[in-house]
C-alpha positions as CSV (number, residue, x, y, z in Angstrom):
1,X,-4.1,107.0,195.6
2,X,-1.2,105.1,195.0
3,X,-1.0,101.2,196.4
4,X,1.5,98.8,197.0
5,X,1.6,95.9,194.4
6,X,3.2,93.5,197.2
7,X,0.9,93.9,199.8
8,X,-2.6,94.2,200.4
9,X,-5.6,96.3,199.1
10,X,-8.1,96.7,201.4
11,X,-11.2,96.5,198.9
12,X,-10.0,92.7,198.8
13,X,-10.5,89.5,201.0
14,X,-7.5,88.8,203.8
15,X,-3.9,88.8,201.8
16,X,-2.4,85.7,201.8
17,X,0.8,85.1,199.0
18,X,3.5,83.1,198.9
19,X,7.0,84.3,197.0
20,X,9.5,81.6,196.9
21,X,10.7,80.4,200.1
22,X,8.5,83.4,201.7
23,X,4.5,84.1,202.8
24,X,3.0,87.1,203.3
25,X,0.0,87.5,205.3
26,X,-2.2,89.3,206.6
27,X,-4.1,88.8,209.9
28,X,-5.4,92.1,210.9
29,X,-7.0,95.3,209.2
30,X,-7.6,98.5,210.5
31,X,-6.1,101.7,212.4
32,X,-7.4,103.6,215.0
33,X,-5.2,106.2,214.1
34,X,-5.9,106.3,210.5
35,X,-8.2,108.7,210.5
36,X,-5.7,111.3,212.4
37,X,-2.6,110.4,210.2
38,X,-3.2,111.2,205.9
39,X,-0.2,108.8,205.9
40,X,-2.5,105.6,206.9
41,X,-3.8,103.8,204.0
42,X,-6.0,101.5,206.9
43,X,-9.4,101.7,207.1
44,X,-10.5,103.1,210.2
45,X,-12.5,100.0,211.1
46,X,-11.2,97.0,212.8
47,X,-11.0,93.3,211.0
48,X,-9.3,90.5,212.8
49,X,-8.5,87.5,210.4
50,X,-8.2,83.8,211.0
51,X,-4.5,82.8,211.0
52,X,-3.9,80.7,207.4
53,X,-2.1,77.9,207.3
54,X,1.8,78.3,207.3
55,X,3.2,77.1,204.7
56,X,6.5,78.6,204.3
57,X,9.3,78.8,207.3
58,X,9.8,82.6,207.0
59,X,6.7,84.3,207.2
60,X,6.0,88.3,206.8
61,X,3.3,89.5,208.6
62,X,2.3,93.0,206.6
63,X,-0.4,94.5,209.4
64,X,0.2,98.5,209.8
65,X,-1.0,97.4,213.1
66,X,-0.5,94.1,214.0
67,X,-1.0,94.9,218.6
68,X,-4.3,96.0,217.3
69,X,-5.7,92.7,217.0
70,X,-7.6,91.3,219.9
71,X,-5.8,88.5,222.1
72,X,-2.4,89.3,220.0
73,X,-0.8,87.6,222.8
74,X,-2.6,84.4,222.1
75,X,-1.8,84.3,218.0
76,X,2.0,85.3,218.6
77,X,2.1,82.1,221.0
78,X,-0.2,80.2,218.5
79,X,2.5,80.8,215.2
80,X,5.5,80.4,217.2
81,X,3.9,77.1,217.9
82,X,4.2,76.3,213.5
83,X,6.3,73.8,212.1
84,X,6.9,73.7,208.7
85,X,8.6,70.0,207.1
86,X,9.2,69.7,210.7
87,X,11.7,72.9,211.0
88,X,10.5,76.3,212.8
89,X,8.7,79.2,211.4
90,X,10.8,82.8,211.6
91,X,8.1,85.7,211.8
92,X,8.9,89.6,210.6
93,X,5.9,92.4,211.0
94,X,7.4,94.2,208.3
95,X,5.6,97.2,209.1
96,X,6.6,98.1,212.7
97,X,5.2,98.0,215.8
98,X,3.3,100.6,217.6
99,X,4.7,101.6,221.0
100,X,1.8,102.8,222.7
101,X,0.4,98.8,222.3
102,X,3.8,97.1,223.6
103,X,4.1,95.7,226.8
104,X,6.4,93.3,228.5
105,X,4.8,90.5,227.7
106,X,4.3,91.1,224.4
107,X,8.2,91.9,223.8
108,X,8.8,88.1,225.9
109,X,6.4,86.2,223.7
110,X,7.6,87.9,220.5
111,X,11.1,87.0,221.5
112,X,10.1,83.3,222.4
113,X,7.5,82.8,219.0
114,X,11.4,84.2,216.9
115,X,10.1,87.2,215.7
116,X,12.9,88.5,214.0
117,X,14.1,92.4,212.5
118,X,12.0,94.5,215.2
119,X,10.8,97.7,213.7
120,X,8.9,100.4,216.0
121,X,6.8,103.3,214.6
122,X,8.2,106.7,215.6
123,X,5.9,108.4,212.9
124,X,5.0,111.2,215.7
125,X,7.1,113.9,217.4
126,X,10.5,114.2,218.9
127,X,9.1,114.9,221.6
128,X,8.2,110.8,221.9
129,X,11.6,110.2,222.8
130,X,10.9,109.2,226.1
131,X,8.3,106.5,225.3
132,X,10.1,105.6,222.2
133,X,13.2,104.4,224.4
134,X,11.1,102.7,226.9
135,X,9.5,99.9,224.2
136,X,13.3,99.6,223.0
137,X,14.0,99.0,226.2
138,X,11.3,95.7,226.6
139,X,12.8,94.7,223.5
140,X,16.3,94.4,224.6
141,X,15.1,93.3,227.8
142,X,13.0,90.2,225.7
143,X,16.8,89.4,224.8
144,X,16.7,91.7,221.6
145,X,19.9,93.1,220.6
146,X,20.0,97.0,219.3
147,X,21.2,95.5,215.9
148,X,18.1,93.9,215.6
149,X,16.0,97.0,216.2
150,X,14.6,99.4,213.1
151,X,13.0,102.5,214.0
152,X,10.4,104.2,211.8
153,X,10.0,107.9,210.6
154,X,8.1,109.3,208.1
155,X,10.0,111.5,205.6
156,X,8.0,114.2,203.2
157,X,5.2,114.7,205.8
158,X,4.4,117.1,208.6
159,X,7.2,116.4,211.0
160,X,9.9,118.6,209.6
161,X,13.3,117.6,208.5
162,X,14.9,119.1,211.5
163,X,12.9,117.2,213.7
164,X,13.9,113.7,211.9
165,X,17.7,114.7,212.0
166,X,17.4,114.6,216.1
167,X,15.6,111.7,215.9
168,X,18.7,109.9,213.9
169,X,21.0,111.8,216.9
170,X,19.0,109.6,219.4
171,X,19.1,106.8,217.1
172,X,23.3,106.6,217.0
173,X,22.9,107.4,220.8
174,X,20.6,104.3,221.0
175,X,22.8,102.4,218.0
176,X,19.5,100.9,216.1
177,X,18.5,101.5,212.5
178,X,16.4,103.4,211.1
179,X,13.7,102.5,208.3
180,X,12.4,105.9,206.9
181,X,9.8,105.6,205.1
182,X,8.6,108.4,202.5
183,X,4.9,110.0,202.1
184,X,3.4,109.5,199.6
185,X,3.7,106.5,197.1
186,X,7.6,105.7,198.7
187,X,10.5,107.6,197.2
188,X,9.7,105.8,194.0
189,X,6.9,107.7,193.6
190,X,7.0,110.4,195.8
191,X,5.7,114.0,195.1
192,X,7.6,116.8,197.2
193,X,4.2,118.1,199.4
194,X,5.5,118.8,203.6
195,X,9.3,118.7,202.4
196,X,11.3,120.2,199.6
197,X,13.0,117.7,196.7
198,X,16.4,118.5,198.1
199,X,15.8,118.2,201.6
200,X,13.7,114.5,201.1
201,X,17.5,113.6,199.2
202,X,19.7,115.0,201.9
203,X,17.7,112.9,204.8
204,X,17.6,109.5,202.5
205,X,21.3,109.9,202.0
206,X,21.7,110.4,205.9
207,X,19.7,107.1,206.8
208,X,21.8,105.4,204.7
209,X,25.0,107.0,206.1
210,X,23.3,106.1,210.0
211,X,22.4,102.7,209.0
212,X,26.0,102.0,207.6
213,X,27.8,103.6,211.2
214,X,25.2,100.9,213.5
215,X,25.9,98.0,211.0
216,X,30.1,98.4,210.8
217,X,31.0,100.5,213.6
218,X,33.3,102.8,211.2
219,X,32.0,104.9,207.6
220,X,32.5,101.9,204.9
221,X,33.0,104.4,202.2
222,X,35.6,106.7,204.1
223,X,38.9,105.5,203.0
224,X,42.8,106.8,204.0
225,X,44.5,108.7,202.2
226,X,47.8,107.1,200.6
């Protein structure tokens, strides 16, 4: 199985790096859904870590599922309470957010600890729509903007290419990004398996298309004619 060099391996203790004026951390490990999803690296089992100390002012938080962990509304308060040299600490959970955890609060108390680029996980079916827009709803509610909201899909895997496309449609409808995200190994060192070679290159080079029309408004790379 291939694993990420940057993050961490769960046969080792809590991950806690620091990368020039960044720290990665982790503070929980564990998926109740890994054992449904061949996509989920997580151990099925549940391991809540102590917060380390915060060293750095931006901090990446790299939990697959970071609601998991019990009284999450206590540690986002807890780190949005860090100073570092006496400045503030800016949090990312660089690997999304799972919808059927958000609540309200949670959205509010992200917002006020500056949690910053929001991803959500829409790794299931089109047919999440409806739920999917509700948590981006708390988050623009929190005060979020829809620039600052990523969605997540999972490219190369059992939820077909068709059904990915309507999920960008939705996506321009909604104006947030999108952060797809390929099975298995990353498009670095991905193996067609669920999807053909050509159709996991056709989607990649529509993200990027989608992600340039919700960050400029217009196509950058569509020029007049003289």
């Amino acid at each position: 199985m291939y694993k990420t060099t940057y993050g961490p391996n769960y046969d080792n203790p809590q991950y806690v790096k620091v990368i020039g004026d960044i720290q990665r951390i982790e503070l929980h490990r564990g998926c109740i859904w890994a054992k449904e999803h061949d996509y989920c690296w997580e151990p099925f089992e549940n391991t809540d870590y102590l917060v380390p100390e915060i060293v750095r002012n931006k901090v990446q938080i790299l939990d697959m599922n970071f609601l998991q962990r019990k009284n999450v509304l206590d540690t986002i308060r807890y780190l949005g309470l860090q100073r570092v040299k006496g400045k503030v600490v800016r949090y990312e959970c660089v690997c999304g957010f799972d919808f059927r955890f958000l609540t309200q609060e949670i959205a509010d108390t992200l917002k006020d600890a500056r949690f910053e680029n929001i991803r959500l996980a829409w790794d299931g079916p089109f047919s999440d729509q409806i739920k999917i827009k509700e948590a981006i709803g708390r988050f623009l509610k929190s005060g979020y903007k829809p620039k600052d909201i990523m969605l997540f899909m999972i490219v190369n895997w059992r939820i077909p290419k068709t059904e990915c496309e309507r999920k960008l449609d939705l996506m321009k409808v909604w104006n947030v990004k999108v952060c797809d995200c390929c099975y298995d190994g990353g498009y670095k060192y991905h193996v067609p398996e669920y999807w053909t070679e050509q159709k996991i290159v056709e989607f990649r080079a529509k993200c990027r298309k989608h992600n340039q029309l919700v960050n400029f408004g217009i196509d950058p790379e569509c020029y007049p004619r003289i």
